[in-house]
C-alpha positions in Angstrom: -24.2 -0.8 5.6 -20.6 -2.3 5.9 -20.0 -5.4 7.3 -16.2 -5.0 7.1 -14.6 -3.7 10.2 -14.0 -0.5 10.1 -10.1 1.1 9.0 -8.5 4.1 9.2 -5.9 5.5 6.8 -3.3 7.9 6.5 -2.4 10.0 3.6 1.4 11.8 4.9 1.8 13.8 1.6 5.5 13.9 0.7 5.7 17.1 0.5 7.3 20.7 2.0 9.1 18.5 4.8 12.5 17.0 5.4 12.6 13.4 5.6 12.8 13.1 9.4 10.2 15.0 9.9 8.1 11.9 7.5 9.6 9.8 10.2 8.8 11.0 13.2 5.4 11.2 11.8 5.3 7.8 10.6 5.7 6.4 14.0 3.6 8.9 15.5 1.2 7.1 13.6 2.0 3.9 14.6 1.9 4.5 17.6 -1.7 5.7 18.0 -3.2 2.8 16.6 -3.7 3.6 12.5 -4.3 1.1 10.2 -2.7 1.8 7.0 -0.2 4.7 6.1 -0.4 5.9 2.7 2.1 8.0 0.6 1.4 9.4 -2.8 3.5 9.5 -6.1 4.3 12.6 -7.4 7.6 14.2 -8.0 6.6 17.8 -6.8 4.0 19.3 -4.7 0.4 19.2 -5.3 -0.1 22.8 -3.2 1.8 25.0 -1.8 4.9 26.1 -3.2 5.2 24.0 -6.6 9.0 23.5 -6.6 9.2 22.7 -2.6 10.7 20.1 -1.3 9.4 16.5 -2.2 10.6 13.2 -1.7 10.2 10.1 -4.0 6.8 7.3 -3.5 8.3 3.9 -4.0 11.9 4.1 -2.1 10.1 5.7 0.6 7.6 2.4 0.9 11.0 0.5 1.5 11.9 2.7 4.2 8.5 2.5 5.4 9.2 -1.5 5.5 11.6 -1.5 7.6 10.4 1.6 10.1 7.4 0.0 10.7 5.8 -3.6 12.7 2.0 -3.6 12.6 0.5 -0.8 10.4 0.0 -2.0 6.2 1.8 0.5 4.0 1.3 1.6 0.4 0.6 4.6 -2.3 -2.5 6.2 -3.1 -2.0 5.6 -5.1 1.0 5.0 -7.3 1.4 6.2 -11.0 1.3 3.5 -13.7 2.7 5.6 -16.2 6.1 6.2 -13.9 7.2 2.4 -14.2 7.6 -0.8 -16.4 4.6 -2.8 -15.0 6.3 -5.8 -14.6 9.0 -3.3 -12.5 6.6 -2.4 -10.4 5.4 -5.6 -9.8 8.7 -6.8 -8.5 9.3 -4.0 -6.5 5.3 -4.5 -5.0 6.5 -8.1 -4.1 10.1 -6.8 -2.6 8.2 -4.2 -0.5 5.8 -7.0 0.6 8.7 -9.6 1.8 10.4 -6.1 3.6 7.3 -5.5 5.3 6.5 -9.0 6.0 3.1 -8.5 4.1 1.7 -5.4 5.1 1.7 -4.1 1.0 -0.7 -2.5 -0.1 -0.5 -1.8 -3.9 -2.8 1.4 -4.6 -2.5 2.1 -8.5 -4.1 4.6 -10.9 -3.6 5.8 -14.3 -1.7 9.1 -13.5 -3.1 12.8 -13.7 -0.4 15.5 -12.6 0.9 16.8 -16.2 4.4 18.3 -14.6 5.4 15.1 -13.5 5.3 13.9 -16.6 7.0 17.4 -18.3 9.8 17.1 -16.3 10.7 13.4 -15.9 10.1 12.9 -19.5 7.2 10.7 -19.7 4.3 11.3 -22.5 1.5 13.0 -21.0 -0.9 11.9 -23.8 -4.4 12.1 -23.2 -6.9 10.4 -19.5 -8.7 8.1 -21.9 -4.9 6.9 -23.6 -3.6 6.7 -19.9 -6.6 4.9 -18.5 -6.4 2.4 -21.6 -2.6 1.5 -20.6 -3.6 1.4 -17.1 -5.9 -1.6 -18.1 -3.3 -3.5 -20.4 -0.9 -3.1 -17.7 -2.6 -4.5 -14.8 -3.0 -8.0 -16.0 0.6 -7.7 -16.9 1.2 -7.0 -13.2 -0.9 -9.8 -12.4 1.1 -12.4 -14.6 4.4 -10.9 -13.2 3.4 -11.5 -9.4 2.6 -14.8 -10.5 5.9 -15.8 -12.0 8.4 -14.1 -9.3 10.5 -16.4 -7.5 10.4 -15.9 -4.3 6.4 -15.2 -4.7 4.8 -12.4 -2.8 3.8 -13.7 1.4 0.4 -13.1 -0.2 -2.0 -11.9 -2.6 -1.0 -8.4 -2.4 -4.2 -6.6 -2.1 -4.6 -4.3 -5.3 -6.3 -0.3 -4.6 -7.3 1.2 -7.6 -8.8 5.0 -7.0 -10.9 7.1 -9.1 -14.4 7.3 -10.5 -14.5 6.7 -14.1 -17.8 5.1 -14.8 -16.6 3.3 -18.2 -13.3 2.3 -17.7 -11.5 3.2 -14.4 -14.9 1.3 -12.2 -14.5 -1.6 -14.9 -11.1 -1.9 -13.7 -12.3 -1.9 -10.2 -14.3 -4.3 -10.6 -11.5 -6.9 -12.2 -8.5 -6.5 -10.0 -9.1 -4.5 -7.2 -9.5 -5.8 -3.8 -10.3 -2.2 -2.3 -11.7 1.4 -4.3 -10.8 4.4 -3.3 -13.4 6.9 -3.9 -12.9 10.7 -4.3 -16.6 11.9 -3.9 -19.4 12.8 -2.2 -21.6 11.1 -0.4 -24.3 11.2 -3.3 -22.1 11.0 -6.1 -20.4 7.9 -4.0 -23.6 6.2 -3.8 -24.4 6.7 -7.4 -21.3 5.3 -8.3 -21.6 2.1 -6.2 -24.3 1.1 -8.4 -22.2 1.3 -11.9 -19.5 -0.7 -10.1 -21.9 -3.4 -8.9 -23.2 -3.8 -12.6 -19.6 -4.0 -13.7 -18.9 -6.5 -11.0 -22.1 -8.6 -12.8 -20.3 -8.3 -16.0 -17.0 -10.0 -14.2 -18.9 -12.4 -12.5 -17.8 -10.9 -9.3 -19.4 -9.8 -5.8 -19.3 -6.4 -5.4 -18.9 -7.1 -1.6 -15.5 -8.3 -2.3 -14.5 -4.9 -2.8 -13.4 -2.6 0.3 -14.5 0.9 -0.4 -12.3 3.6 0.7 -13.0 7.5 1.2 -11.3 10.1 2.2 -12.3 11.6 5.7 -14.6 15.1 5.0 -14.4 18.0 6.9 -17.2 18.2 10.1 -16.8 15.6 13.5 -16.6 12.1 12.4 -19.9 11.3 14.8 -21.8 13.4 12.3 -20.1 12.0 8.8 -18.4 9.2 9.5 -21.8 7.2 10.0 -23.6 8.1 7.4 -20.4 7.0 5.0 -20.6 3.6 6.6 -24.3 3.3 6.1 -23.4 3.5 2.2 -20.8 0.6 2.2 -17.5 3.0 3.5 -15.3 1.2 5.9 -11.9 2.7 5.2 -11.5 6.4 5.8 -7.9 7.9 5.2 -6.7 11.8 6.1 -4.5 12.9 4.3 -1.8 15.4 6.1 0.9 17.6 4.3 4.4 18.9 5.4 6.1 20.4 6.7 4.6 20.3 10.2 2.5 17.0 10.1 -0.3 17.9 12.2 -2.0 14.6 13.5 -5.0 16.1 15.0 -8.1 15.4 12.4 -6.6 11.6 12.5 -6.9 11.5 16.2 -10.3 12.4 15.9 -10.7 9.7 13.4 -9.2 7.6 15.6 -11.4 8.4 18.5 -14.6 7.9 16.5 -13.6 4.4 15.3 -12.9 3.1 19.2 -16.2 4.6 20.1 -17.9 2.2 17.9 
């Protein structure tokens, strides 16, 4: 069981929309009282039509900046293959002054093979990507350190994925929050190999949000039992073009009936 308060995310999917229909949405949002609103960064849809309209992760998160007062902001998660770390870094800590520290900076070690076909980056192979993932994030690290002005705070670091050798060892190292994509067994199981990494860092586990996505079913029925195994953040993820808000309403509802 959580002791964290518990959050709600979400996921607008840039994708099959024009931009001010993202907007509208993004202060629909707002509005009703979510937490966090996530993006993702791709440069082409995940479903639907594969060559439909898409909009870019990181210039968005500017916008986002700007649009927005109260709710924290970030990818989940961006691509460390896309961008220079130490780049990314700097534009982390420029979204984080924009937003007046509401950054979140979600991060993983890229997946979506026509992203990298088409923009020209080297695909290579999980385990090559996951090992650059790990050189790079202490280079991020050192980065945010050195930037003048420094970031309004430590800019809390998501990492997502369930690697049990490398991508939960990561977890346990630099992130502040993991983003889980499995079930509620497979979740549990993998809660342990994090904690045993978290020994080997010398860290508490419990320093470590966990995030989930929200299932299908009513949240009464499956939002408790993901709290019972340590879940406190629980992000929907909604595509275009035509962003339906209704499962996050239900979300919503569920976490003030608490």
């Amino acid at each position: 069981m959580t002791s964290r308060p518990i959050r709600i995310g979400l996921q607008l999917q840039p994708q099959h929309a024009d931009y001010a229909a993202i907007r509208r949405a993004v202060t629909e949002a707002e509005d009703l009282g979510v937490d966090i609103i996530f993006n993702w960064d791709h440069f082409y849809p995940l479903y639907g039509d594969p060559d439909g309209q898409h909009f870019e992760c990181w210039t968005m998160l500017g916008a986002w900046a700007e649009q927005t007062t109260r709710v924290e902001i970030g990818a989940l998660v961006s691509c460390n293959s896309y961008r220079n770390p130490e780049l990314l870094a700097d534009m982390a800590r420029t979204v984080d002054h924009m937003s007046d520290g509401r950054l979140i900076l979600g991060i993983g070690s890229g997946w979506f093979e026509k992203d990298y076909q088409q923009y020209g980056y080297e695909f290579g192979t999980a385990g090559g990507r996951l090992d650059q993932l790990a050189e790079d994030l202490p280079r991020i690290e050192s980065r945010l350190e050195r930037l003048n002005p420094a970031p309004t705070r430590h800019i809390p670091v998501l990492i997502g994925g369930g690697g049990e050798k490398k991508t939960l060892r990561m977890v346990a190292r630099h992130a502040n929050i993991w983003h889980s994509f499995s079930d509620l067994e497979t979740f549990n199981r993998k809660q342990e190999i994090l904690a045993a990494h978290c020994a080997d860092a010398g860290r508490d586990p419990a320093e470590i949000e966990r995030s989930v996505g929200t299932p299908d079913g009513d949240p009464a029925d499956v939002g408790p039992k993901l709290v019972e195994a340590g879940a406190s953040l629980f992000t929907v993820g909604v595509g275009g073009p035509d962003y339906d808000l209704t499962k996050l309403r239900r979300w919503l509802d569920w976490r003030e009936s608490l």
